[in-house]
C-alpha positions, -999 to 999 in steps of 0.1 A, spaced: 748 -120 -192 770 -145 -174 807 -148 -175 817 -169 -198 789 -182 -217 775 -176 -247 738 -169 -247 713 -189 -265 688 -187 -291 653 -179 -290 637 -196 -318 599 -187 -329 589 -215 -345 559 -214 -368 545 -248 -366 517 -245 -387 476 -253 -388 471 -282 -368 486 -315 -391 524 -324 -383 526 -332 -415 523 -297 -425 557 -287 -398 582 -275 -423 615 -293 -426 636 -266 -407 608 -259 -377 614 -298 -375 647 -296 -372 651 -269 -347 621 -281 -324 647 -314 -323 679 -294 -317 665 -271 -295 674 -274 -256 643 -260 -240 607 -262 -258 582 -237 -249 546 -237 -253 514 -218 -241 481 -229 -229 450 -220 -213 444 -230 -175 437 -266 -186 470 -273 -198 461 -286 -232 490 -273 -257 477 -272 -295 509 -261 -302 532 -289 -280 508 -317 -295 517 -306 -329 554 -310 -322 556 -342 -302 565 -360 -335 595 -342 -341 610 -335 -303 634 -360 -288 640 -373 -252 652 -358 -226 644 -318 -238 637 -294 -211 598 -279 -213 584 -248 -205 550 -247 -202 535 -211 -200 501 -212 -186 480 -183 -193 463 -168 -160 433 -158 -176 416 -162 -212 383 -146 -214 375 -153 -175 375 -125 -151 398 -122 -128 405 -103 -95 442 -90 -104 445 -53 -95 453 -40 -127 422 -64 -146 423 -86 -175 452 -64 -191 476 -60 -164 470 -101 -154 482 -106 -193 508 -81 -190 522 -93 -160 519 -129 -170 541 -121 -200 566 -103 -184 574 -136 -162 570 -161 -190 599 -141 -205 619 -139 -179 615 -179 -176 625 -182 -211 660 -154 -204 671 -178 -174 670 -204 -203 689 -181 -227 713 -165 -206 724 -197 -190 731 -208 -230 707 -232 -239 685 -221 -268 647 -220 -272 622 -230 -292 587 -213 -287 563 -227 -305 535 -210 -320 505 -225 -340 503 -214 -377 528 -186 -382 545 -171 -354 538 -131 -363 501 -141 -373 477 -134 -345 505 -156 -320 514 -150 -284 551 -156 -293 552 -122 -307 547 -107 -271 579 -127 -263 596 -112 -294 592 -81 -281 605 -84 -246 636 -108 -257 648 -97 -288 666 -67 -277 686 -92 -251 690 -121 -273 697 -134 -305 658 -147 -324 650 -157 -356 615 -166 -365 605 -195 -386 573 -191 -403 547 -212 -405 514 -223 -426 487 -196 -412 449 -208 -407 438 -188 -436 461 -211 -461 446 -242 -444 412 -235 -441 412 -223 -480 424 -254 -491 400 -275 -466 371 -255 -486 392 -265 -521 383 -233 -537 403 -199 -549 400 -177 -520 412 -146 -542 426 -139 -571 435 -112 -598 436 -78 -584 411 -89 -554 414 -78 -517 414 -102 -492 407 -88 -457 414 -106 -425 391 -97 -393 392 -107 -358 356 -118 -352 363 -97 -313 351 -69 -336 319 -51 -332 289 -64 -354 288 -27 -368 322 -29 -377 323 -62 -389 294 -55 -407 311 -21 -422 349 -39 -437 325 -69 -448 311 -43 -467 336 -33 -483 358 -58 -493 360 -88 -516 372 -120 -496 373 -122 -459 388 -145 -436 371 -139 -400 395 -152 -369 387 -157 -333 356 -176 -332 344 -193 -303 319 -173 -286 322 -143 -314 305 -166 -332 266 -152 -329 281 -118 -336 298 -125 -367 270 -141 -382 249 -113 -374 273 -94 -392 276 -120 -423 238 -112 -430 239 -75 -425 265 -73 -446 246 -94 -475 277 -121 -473 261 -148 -451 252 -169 -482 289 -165 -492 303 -173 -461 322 -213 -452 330 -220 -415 361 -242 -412 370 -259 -381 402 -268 -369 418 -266 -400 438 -299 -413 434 -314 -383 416 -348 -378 389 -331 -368 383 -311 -392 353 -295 -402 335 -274 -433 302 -262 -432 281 -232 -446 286 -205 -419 249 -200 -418 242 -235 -407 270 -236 -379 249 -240 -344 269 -211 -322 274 -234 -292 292 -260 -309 321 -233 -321 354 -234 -307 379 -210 -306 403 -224 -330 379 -220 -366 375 -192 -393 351 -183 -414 357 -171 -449 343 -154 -478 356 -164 -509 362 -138 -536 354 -158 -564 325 -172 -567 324 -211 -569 317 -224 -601 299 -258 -588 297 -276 -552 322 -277 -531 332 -312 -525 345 -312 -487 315 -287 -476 300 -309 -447 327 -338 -444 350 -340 -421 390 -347 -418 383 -386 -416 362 -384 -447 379 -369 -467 418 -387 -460 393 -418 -466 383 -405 -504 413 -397 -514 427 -432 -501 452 -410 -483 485 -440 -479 507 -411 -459 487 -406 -431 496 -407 -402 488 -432 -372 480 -394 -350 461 -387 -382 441 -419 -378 440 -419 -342 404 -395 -339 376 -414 -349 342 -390 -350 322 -416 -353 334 -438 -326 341 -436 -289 378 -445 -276 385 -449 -239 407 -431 -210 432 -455 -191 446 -445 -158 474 -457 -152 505 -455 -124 545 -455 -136 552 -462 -103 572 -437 -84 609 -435 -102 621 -468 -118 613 -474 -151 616 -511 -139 585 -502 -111 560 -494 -141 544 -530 -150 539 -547 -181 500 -540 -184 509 -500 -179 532 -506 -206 510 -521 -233 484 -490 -224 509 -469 -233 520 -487 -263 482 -485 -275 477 -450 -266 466 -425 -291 469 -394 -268 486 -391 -233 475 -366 -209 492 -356 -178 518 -340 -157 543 -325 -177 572 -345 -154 555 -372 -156 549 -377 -191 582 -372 -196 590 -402 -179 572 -422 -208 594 -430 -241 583 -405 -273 562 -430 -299 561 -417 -334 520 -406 -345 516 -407 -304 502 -371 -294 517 -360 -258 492 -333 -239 515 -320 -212 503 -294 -185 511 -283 -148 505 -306 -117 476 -282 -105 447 -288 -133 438 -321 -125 396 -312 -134 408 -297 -167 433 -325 -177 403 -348 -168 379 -333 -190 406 -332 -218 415 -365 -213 376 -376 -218 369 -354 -246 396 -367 -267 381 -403 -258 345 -387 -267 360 -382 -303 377 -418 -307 410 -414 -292 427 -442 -269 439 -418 -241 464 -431 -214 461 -403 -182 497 -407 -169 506 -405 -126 533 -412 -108 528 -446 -85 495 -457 -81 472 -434 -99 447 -444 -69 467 -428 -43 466 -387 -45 472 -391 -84 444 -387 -109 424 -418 -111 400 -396 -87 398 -370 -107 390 -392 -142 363 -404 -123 349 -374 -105 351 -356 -136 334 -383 -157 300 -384 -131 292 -352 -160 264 -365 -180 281 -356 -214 309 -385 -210 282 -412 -201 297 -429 -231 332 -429 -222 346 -457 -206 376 -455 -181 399 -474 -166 424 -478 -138 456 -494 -143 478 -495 -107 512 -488 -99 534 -492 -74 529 -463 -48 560 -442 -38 550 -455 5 558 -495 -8 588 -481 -24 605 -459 2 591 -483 29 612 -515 11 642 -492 11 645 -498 47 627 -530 54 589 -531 65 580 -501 88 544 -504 71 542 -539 82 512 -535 103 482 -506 99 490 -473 84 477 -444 73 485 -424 40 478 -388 47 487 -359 21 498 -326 41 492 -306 10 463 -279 20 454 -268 -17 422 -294 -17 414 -294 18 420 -269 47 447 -271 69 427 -278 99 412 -311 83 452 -326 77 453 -319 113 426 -334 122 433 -365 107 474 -370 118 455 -364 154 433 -389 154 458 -416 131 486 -406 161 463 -416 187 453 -446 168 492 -458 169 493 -464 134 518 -458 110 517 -427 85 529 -420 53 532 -385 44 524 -377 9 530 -342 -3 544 -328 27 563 -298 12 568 -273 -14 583 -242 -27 557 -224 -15 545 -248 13 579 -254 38 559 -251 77 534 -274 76 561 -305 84 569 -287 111 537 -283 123 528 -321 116 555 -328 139 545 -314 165 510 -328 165 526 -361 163 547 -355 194 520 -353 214 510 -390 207 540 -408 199 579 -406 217 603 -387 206 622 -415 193 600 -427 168 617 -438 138 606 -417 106 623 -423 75 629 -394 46 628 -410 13 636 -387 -18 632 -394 -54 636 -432 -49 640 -450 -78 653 -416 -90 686 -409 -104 691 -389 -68 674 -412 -44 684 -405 -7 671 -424 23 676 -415 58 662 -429 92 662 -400 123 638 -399 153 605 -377 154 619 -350 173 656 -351 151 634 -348 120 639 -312 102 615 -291 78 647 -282 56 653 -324 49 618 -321 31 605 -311 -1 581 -321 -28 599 -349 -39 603 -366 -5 581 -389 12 579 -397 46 571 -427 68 562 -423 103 566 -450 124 541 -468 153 550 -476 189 560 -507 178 584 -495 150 620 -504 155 649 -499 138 675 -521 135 715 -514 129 727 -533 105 764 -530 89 747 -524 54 726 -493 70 696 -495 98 665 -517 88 628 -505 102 601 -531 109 568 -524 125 558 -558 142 527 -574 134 518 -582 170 511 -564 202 522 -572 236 490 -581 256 
C-alpha cells in the first residue's frame, strides 16, 4: 500500500434488473459518492450496467470501463477462451487496486445482484483479501421477470430451481424433471436447447419467456412461441409452480403497454424514451475539440433532445449529465459496434446523439454511422450529421493562419490502414507543397511513427519549416509551441497533440505576444 494513505473502498453495487427506478436508495447513494465507477461490457462497449446508473452518478467521476476480450467468440490467446477470461480479469483488477491503493474508492456495478450470476464476483475474489468491500445487493432477474409475468412463482413448501440454460438438453431436461418452478438464465443462443428441453421434460406448456426484465423493452411471451433468433442474452424463462388460475394479463405486451394501462404518472422520461412502435433517429454531432464554448448551439439542442448518447467514454464525459438521459459509454476502438448500437436503439424509438470530439466528419464517427447504416436492417433509420469545429481550425488560430492556403489532413494512426499507405500519402502531399495537419500522430503504444513522418517530410520540404505542436487546446492544459521540421521531437507528441506542418510559403512571425504563422495565399511567379 502507499505511505501514507488510506486505501479505498471497493463497493459491489447491485443495481438491479434493468429500471433505475428499481436502484435501491443506498446503491444510489454510493454510485454518487463513489470516486471511480466501474463497469463491464462486451467488445461493443454498450454497458447495461453503466446505463442503469447514469441517473444517479454525478460529474466529473472517474470511469473504468472493463472490456471483455472475448464473449462466446473464439479467440487465438494461447491458453483459449479460459485463460483470455482469466487473464482479462486479472488486469481489470489490477486497474481497479491502482484505484484503491491510491485511496479513491470504487464502485463496480453489477446488473441485478452482484453474487447472482455477476462478473463482479470474480473481482471479489481477487480484491477482497487487499481491500476493504462490501457488497450491496440488488433486485435479481428472477424477482423481475416474476412480477413482469404477475403470477406466484412458488409458494408453500415448493422448490424453485435456477438453471443456466449453458446446460446440456439432457440435463436440463433431467432437473426440469424434477423440480417444481424453474427459472432458466443465459438465453441468447441457448435458446433452441432449452426449449428442446422444456418439451422433453413435459414443461414447455408451462414455461413464460421474459425479456429484459422491467426495462422499456420489455417482453412476455409463452416460451414455446418465442422465435430462437430473436433471443438475446439478457431474458429467462420460467416455470411457475403454481398453476395460474386464469390469463395472465402482461403475456404478450410489452414495457410500453403495460406503464400505458396502468396510467403509470412516475415514469420516467428514460422510461418513455423507447418507443417499439416507432423509429427515433441517430445525430452525429462534433463538441469541437476542448472548449465547451467551441460546441454550437445546434449540437447543444441535439443533446438536449437526446434520449441515449453513445460514444467515447472521454468524450461523453465532456457533455453535462441530464436526468432520464441514458449515457452508453465505451473505448475509442469500437467505432462499428458503437455504430450499430447507436442505430439499434434508434431502430426501437430512441433519439440517439453519437458524440465526437471536433468535427465528427474529420476521423470521428460520422463515417462510421454511415458505413455502418449501408446494412439493410437500419433502412429505416434516419441519421444525421451535426459539425463541429475541428481540432486543425483550433490549434491553427492559436498561432494565426498557417492553413491559410491548401492543406492536407492526414491521420498517422496505422490501426485502419497500413503504414505504408500514411506514407504514401505525406509523400505525395510533401511534394505537393501543401500544408498538413497531423491527426493522431501518437500513442502509448504508437511513439515512432512521428519520427518516421519526419523524415519523409524532410525530403520535400527545408529544415526550417515551421510546424506547430498544439496539445489539448481548449483544454484545461493546452500548450502551443512553434519549432522547425528538423527541431521537432517524437517525445513533444502524444495522442492528445495535433500538429500542423507548414508549406514553403509558411512563415512565422515574432511577435512580443509569442510568434504568429501564416501561409500566404499567393505564389511568387
Amino acid at each position: 500500500m502507499t505511505d501514507n494513505v488510506t486505501p479505498g473502498k471497493l463497493w459491489g453495487v447491485g443495481l438491479g434488473p434493468g429500471d433505475p427506478e428499481l436502484v435501491t436508495v443506498k446503491a444510489a447513494r454510493v454510485i454518487g459518492a463513489a470516486d471511480v465507477i466501474a463497469f463491464h461490457s462486451a467488445r461493443h462497449g454498450h454497458s447495461i450496467s453503466r446505463g442503469i446508473a447514469a441517473p444517479y452518478m454525478r460529474a466529473g467521476q472517474l470511469e473504468e470501463h472493463l472490456v471483455y476480450p472475448v464473449t462466446t467468440e473464439t479467440t487465438d490467446h494461447p491458453g483459449g477462451y479460459q485463460g483470455a477470461i482469466d487473464e482479462f480479469y486479472e488486469q481489470a483488477a489490477e486497474r481497479l487496486a491502482t484505484h484503491l491503493t491510491a485511496g479513491r474508492s470504487v464502485a463496480l456495478l453489477a446488473a441485478g445482484d452482484p453474487l447472482f450470476y455477476s462478473s463482479y464476483m470474480h473481482m471479489h475474489r481477487r480484491l477482497a483479501d487487499r481491500f476493504d468491500a462490501e457488497i450491496i445487493p440488488g433486485i435479481t432477474s428472477v424477482s423481475a421477470a416474476s412480477a413482469a409475468l404477475g403470477t406466484p412463482l412458488v409458494e408453500g413448501e415448493q422448490v424453485l430451481t435456477v438453471l443456466p440454460g449453458t446446460m446440456s438438453t439432457a440435463e436440463l431436461t433431467r432437473r426440469l424433471r424434477d423440480t417444481e418452478a424453474a427459472a432458466i438464465m443465459k438465453l441468447g443462443r441457448t435458446y433452441p436447447g432449452v426449449r428442446q428441453a422444456l418439451s422433453d421434460a413435459g414443461r414447455l406448456d408451462d414455461a413464460y419467456y421474459v425479456e429484459r426484465a422491467s426495462s422499456t423493452r420489455q417482453r412476455v411471451m409463452r416460451a414455446a412461441d418465442v422465435e430462437d433468433a430473436d433471443v438475446p442474452y439478457f431474458s429467462i424463462t420460467l416455470v411457475p409452480g403454481p398453476r395460474p388460475t386464469g390469463p395472465l394479463p402482461r403475456v404478450g405486451a410489452t414495457a410500453d403497454a403495460i406503464v400505458s394501462a396502468e396510467n403509470a404518472s412516475t415514469a420516467t422520461d428514460a422510461d418513455t424514451a423507447l418507443n417499439p412502435g416507432s423509429t427515433g433517429e441517430v445525430v452525429v454531432v462534433g463538441l469541437g475539440p476542448g472548449s465547451a464554448d467551441w460546441t454550437t448551439p445546434e449540437v447543444r439542442r441535439a443533446l438536449d433532445e437526446a434520449t441515449d448518447l453513445v460514444g467515447y467514454t472521454t468524450y461523453i464525459n465532456r457533455v453535462p449529465t441530464r436526468a432520464g438521459q441514458r449515457r452508453h459509454a465505451s473505448d475509442n476502438r469500437v467505432e462499428s459496434e458503437r455504430a450499430a448500437m447507436a442505430l439499434d436503439l434508434a431502430k426501437q424509438g430512441a433519439r440517439v446523439a453519437v458524440i465526437s470530439s471536433g468535427d465528427p466528419g474529420v476521423f470521428a464517427m460520422a463515417a462510421a454511422v454511415l458505413e455502418e447504416s449501408a446494412d439493410p436492417q437500419w433502412s429505416g433509420v434516419p441519421v444525421r450529421v451535426l459539425p463541429g469545429m475541428t481540432a486543425a481550425n483550433a490549434v491553427a488560430s492559436r498561432v494565426g493562419a498557417p492553413l491559410g492556403h491548401d492543406y492536407a489532413m492526414i491521420s498517422l494512426s496505422d490501426r485502419l490502414k497500413p503504414w505504408e499507405v500514411v506514407a504514401q500519402r505525406l509523400s505525395a502531399v510533401a511534394a505537393a507543397d501543401m500544408a498538413i495537419a497531423i491527426y493522431n500522430p501518437a500513442s502509448s503504444q504508437r511513439t515512432w511513427q512521428v519520427g518516421a513522418m519526419r523524415d519523409i517530410l524532410l525530403e520535400h520540404r527545408k529544415p526550417d519549416t515551421p510546424v506547430v505542436i498544439g496539445r489539448d487546446v481548449g483544454g484545461p492544459t493546452e500548450s502551443v509551441r512553434v519549432v522547425t521540421l528538423a527541431e521537432l521531437n517524437p517525445a513533444d507528441v502524444d495522442m492528445r497533440t495535433l500538429l500542423i506542418i507548414g508549406a514553403s510559403t509558411t512563415a512565422t512571425i515574432e511577435t512580443e505576444h509569442g510568434p504568429k504563422v501564416y501561409t500566404s495565399r499567393r505564389y511568387t511567379r
